[in-house]
DOPA-276170 format. One record per residue: residue number from 1; residue in one letter; y, x negated, z of N, C-alpha, C in turn. Coordinates in nm, 2 decimals, always signed. Last residue first. Layout:
DOPA-276170
{k = NUM r = a nv = Y nu = X nw = Z cav = Y cau = X caw = Z cv = Y cu = X cw = Z}
...
This chain:
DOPA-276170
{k = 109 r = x nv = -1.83 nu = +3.63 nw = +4.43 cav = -1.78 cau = +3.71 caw = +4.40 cv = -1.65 cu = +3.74 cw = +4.48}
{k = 108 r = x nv = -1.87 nu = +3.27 nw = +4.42 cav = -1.86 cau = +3.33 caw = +4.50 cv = -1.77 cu = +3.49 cw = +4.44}
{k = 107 r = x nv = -2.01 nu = +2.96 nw = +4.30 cav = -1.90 cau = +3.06 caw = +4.25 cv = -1.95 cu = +3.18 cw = +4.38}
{k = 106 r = x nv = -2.10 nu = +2.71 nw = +4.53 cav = -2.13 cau = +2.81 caw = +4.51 cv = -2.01 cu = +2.88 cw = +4.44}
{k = 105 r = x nv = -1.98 nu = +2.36 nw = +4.52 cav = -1.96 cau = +2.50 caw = +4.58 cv = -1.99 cu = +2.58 cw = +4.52}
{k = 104 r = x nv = -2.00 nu = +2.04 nw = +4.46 cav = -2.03 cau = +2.14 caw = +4.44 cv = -2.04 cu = +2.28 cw = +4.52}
{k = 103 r = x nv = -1.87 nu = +1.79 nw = +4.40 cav = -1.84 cau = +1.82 caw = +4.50 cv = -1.86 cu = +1.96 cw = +4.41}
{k = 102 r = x nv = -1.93 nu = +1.38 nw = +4.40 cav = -1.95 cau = +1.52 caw = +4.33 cv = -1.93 cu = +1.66 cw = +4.48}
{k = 101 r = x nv = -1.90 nu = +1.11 nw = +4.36 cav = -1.78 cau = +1.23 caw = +4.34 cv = -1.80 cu = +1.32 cw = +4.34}
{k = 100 r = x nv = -2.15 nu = +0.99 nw = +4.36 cav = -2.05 cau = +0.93 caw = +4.50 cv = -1.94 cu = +1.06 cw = +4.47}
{k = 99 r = x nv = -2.47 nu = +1.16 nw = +4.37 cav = -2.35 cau = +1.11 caw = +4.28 cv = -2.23 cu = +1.07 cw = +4.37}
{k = 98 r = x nv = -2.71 nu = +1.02 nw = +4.56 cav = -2.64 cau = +1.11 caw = +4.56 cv = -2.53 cu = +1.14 cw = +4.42}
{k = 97 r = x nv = -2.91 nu = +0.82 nw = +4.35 cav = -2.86 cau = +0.86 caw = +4.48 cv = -2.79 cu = +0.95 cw = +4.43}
{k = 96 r = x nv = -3.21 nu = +0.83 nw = +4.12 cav = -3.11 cau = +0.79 caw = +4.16 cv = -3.03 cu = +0.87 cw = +4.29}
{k = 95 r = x nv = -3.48 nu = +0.94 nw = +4.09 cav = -3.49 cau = +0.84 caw = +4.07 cv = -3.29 cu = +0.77 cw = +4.08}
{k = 94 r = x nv = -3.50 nu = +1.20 nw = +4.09 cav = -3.57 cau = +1.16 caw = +4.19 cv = -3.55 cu = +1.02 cw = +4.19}
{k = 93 r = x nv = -3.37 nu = +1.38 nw = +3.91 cav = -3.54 cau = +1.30 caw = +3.89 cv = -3.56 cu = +1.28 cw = +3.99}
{k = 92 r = x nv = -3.13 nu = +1.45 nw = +4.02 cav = -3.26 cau = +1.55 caw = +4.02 cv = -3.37 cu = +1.50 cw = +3.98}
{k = 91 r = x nv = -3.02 nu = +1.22 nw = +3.98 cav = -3.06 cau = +1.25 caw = +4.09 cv = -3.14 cu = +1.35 cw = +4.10}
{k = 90 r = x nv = -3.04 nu = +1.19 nw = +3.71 cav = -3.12 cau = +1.06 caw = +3.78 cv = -3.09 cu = +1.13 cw = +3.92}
{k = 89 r = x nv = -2.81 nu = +1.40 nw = +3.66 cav = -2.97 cau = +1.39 caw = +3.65 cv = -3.09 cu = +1.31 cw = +3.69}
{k = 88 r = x nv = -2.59 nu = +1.27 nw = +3.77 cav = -2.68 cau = +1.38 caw = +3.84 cv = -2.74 cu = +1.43 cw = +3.79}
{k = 87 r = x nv = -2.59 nu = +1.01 nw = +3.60 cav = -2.59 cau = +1.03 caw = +3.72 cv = -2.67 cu = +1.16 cw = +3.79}
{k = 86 r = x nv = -2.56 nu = +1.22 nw = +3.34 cav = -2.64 cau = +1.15 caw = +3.38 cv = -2.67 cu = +1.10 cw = +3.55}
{k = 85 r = x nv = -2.25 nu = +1.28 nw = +3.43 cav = -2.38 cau = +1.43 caw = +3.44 cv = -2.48 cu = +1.33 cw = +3.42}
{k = 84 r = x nv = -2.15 nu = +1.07 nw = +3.42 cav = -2.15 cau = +1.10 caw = +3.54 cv = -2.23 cu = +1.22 cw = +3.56}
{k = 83 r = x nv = -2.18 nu = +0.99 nw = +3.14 cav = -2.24 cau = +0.89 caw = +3.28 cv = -2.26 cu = +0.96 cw = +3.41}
{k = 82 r = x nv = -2.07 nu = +1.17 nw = +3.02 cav = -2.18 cau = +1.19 caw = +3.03 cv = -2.24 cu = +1.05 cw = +3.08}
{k = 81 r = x nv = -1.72 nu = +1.12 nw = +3.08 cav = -1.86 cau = +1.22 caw = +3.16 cv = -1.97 cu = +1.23 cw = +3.12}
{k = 80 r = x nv = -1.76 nu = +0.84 nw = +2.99 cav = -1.76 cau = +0.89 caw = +3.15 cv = -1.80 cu = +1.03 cw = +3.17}
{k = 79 r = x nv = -1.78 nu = +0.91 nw = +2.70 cav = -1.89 cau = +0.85 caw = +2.78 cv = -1.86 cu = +0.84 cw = +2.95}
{k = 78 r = x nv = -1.74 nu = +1.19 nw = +2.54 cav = -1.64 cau = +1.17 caw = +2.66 cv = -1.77 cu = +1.06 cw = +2.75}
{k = 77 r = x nv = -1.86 nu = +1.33 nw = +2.28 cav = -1.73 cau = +1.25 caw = +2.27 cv = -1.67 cu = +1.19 cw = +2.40}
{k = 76 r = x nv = -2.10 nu = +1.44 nw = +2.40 cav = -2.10 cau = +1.33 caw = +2.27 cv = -1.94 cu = +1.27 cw = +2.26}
{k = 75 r = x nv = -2.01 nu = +1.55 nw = +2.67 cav = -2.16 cau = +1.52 caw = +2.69 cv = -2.13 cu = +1.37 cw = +2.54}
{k = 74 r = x nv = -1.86 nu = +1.75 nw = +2.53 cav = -1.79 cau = +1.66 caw = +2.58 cv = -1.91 cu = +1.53 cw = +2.62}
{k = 73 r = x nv = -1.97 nu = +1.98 nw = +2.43 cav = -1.95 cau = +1.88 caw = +2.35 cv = -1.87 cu = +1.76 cw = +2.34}
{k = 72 r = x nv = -1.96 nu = +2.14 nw = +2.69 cav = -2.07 cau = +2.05 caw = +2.67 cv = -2.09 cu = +1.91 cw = +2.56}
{k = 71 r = x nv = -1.64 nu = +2.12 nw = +2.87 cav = -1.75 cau = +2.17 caw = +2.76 cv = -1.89 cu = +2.12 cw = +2.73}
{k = 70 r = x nv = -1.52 nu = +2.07 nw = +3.11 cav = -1.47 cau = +2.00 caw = +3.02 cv = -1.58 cu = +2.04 cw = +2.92}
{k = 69 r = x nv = -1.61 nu = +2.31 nw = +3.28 cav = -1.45 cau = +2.27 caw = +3.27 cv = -1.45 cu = +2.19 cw = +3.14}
{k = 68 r = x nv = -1.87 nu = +2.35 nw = +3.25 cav = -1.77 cau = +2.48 caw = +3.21 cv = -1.66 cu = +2.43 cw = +3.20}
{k = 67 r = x nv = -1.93 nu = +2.12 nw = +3.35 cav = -1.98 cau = +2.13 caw = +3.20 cv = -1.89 cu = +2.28 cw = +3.17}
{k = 66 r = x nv = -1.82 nu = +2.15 nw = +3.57 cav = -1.77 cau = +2.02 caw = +3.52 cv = -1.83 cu = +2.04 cw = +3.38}
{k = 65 r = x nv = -2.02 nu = +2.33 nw = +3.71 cav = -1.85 cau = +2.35 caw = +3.73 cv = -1.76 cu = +2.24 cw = +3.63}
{k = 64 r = x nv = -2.26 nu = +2.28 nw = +3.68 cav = -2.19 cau = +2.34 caw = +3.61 cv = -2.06 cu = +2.38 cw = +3.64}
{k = 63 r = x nv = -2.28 nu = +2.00 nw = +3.88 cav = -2.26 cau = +1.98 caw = +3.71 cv = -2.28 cu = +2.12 cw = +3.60}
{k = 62 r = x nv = -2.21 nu = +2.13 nw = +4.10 cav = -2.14 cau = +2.05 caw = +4.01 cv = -2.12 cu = +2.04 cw = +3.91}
{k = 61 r = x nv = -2.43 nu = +2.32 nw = +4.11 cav = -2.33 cau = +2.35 caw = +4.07 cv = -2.18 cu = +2.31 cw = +4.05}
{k = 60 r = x nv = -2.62 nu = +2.10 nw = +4.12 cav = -2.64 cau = +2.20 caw = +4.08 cv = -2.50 cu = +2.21 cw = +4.02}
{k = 59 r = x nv = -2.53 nu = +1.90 nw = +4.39 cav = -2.55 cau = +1.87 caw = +4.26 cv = -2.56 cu = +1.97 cw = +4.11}
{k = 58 r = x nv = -2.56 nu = +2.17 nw = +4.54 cav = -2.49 cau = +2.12 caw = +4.59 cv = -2.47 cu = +2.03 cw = +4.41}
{k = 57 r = x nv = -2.90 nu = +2.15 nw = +4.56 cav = -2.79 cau = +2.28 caw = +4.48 cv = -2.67 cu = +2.25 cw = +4.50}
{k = 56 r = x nv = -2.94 nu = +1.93 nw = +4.63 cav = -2.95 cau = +1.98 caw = +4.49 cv = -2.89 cu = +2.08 cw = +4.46}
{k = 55 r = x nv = -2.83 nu = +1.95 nw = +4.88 cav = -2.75 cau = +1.82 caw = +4.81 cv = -2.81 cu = +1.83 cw = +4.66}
{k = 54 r = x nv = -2.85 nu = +2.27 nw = +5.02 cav = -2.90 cau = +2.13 caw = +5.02 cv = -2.81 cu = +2.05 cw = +4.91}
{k = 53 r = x nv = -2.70 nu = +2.51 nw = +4.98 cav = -2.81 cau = +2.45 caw = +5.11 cv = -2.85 cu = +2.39 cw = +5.15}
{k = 52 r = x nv = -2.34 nu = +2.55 nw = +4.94 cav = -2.46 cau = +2.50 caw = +4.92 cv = -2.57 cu = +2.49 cw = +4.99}
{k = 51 r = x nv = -2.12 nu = +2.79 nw = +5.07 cav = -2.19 cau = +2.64 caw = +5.06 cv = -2.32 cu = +2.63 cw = +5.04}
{k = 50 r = x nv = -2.02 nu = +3.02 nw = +5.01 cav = -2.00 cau = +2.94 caw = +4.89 cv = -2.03 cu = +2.79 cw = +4.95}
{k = 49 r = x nv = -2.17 nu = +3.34 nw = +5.06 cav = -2.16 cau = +3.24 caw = +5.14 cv = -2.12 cu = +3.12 cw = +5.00}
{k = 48 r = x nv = -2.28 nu = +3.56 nw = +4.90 cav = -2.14 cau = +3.58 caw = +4.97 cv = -2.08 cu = +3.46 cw = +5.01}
{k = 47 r = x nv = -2.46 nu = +3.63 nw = +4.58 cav = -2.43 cau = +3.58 caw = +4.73 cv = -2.28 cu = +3.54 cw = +4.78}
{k = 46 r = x nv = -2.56 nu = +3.87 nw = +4.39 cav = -2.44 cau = +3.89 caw = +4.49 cv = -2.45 cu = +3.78 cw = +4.65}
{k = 45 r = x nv = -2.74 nu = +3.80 nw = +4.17 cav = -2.78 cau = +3.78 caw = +4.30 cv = -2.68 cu = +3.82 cw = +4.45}
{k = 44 r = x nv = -2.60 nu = +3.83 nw = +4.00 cav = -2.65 cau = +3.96 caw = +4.00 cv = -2.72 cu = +3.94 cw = +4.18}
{k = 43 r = x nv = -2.43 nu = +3.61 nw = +3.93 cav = -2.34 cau = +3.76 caw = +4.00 cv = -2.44 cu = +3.85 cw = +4.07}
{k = 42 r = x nv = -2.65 nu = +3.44 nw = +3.84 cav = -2.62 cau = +3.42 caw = +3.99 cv = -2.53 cu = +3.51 cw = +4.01}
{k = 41 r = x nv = -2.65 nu = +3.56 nw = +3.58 cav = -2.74 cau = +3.58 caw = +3.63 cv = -2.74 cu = +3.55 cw = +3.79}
{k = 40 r = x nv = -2.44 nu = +3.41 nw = +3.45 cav = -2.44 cau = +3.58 caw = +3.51 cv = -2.54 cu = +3.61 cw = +3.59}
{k = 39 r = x nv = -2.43 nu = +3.14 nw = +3.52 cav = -2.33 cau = +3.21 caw = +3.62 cv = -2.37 cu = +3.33 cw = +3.59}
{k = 38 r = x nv = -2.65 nu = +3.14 nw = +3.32 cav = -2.68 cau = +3.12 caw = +3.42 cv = -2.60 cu = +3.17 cw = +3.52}
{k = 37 r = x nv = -2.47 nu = +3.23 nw = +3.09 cav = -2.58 cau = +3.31 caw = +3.12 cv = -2.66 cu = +3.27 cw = +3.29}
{k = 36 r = x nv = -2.34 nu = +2.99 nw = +3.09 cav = -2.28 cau = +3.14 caw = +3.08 cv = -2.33 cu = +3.26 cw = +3.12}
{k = 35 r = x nv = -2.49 nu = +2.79 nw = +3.01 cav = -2.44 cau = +2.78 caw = +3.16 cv = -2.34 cu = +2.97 cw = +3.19}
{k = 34 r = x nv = -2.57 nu = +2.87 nw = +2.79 cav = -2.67 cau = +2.85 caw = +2.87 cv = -2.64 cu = +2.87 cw = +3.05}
{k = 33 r = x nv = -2.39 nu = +2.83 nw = +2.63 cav = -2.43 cau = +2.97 caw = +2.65 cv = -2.54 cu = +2.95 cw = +2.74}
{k = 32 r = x nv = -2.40 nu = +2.53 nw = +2.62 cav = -2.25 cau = +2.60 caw = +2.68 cv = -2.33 cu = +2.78 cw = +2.68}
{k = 31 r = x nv = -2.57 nu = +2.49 nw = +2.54 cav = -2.58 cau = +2.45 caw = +2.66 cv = -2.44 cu = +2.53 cw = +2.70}
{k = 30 r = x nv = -2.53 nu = +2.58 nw = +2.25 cav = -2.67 cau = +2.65 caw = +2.36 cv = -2.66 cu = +2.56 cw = +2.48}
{k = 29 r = x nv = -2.33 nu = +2.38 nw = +2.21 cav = -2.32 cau = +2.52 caw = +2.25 cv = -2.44 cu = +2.60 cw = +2.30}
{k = 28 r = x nv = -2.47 nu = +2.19 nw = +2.12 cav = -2.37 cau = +2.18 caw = +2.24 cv = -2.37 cu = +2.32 cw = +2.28}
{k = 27 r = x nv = -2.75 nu = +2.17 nw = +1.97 cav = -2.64 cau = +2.23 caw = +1.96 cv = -2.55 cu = +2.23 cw = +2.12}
{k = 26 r = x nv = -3.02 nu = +1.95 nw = +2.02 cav = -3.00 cau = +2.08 caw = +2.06 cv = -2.82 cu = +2.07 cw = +2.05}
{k = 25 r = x nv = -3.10 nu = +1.70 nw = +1.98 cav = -3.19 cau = +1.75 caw = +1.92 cv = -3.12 cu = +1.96 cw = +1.99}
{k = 24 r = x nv = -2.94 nu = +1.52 nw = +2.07 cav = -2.86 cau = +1.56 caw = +1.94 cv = -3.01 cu = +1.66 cw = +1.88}
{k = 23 r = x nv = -2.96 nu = +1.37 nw = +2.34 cav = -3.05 cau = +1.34 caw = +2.25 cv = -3.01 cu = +1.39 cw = +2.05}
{k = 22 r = x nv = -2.78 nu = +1.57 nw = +2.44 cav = -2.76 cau = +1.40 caw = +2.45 cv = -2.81 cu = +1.34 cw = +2.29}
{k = 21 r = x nv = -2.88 nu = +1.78 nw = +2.41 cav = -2.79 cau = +1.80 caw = +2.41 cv = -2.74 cu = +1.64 cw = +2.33}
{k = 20 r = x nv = -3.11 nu = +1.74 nw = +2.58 cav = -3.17 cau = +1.81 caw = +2.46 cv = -3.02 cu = +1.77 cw = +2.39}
{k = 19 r = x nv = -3.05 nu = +1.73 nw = +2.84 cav = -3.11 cau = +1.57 caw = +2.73 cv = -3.12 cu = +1.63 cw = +2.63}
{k = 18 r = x nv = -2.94 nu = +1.96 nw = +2.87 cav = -2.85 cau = +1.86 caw = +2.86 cv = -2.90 cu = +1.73 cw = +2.84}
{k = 17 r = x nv = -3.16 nu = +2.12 nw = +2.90 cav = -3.08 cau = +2.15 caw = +2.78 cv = -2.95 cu = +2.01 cw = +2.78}
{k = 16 r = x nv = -3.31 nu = +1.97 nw = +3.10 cav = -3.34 cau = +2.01 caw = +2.98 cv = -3.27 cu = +2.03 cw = +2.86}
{k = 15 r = x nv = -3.17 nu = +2.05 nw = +3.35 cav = -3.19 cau = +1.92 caw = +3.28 cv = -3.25 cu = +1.88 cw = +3.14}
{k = 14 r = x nv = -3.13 nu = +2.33 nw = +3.31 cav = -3.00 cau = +2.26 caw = +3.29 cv = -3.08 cu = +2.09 cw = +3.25}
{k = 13 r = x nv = -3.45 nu = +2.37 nw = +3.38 cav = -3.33 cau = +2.41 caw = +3.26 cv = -3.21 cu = +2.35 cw = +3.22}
{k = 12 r = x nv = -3.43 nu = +2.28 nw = +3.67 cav = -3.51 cau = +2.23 caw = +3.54 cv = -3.44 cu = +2.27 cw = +3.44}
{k = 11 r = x nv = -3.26 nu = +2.40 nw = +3.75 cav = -3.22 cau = +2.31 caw = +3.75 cv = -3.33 cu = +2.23 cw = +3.65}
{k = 10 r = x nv = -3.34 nu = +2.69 nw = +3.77 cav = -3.17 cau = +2.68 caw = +3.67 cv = -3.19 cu = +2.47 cw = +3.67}
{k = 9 r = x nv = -3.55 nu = +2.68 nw = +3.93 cav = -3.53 cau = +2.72 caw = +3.81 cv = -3.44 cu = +2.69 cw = +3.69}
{k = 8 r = x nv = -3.36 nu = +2.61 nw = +4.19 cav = -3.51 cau = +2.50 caw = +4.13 cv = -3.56 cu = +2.56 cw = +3.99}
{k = 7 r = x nv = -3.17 nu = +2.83 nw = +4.17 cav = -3.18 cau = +2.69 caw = +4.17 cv = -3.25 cu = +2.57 cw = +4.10}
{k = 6 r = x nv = -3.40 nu = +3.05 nw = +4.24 cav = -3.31 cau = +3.02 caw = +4.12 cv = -3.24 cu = +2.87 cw = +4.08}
{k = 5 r = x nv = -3.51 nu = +2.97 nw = +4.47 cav = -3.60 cau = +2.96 caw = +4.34 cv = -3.51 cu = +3.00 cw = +4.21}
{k = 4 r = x nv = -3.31 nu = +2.98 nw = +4.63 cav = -3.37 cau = +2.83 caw = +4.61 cv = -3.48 cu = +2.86 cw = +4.46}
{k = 3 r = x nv = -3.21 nu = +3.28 nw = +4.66 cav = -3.15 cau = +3.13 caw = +4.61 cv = -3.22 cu = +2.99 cw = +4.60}
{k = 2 r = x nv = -3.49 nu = +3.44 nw = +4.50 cav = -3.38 cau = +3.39 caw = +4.65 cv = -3.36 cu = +3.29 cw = +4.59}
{k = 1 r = x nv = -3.50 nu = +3.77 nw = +4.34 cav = -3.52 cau = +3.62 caw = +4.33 cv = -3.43 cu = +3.56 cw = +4.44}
């Protein structure tokens, strides 16, 4: 699998499990084992390089560096961060701008 179709894979998903999340129709934690399984699944890809290719994958790995840091069941108790993972979901609709803080880097073996 090449990095852009994991990406555009992992990023439908992620938007998914984090309205699922919002919405209270899905357990915090299958988004938290969600992003667990996604980092394993990018080890297996062994990529070397830790910048981004574009401003989605770049958004991408924001918003799992920030849902691994502060948890998912932060999404219901913490309304700045789930303005600001909103945010970078209105950017992967297509229907909002960049996020102005986000600063996403490839995990890197």
């Amino acid at each position: 699998m090449i990095i852009e179709q994991f990406i555009n894979e992992k990023v439908t998903q992620t938007i998914y499990y984090i309205q699922a999340v919002i919405n209270k129709t899905l357990h915090h934690t299958e988004l938290d084992q969600f992003i667990l399984h996604a980092m394993e699944e990018w080890t297996l890809l062994e990529v070397k390089d830790e910048v981004p290719n574009n401003a989605k994958e770049r958004v991408f790995w924001h918003v799992v560096h920030e849902i691994s840091l502060h948890g998912a069941h932060s999404l219901s108790d913490n309304l700045f961060f789930k303005s600001e993972i909103n945010t970078c979901l209105d950017f992967f609709s297509g229907i909002g701008s960049y996020p102005v803080d986000c600063i996403g880097w490839r995990p890197i073996a």
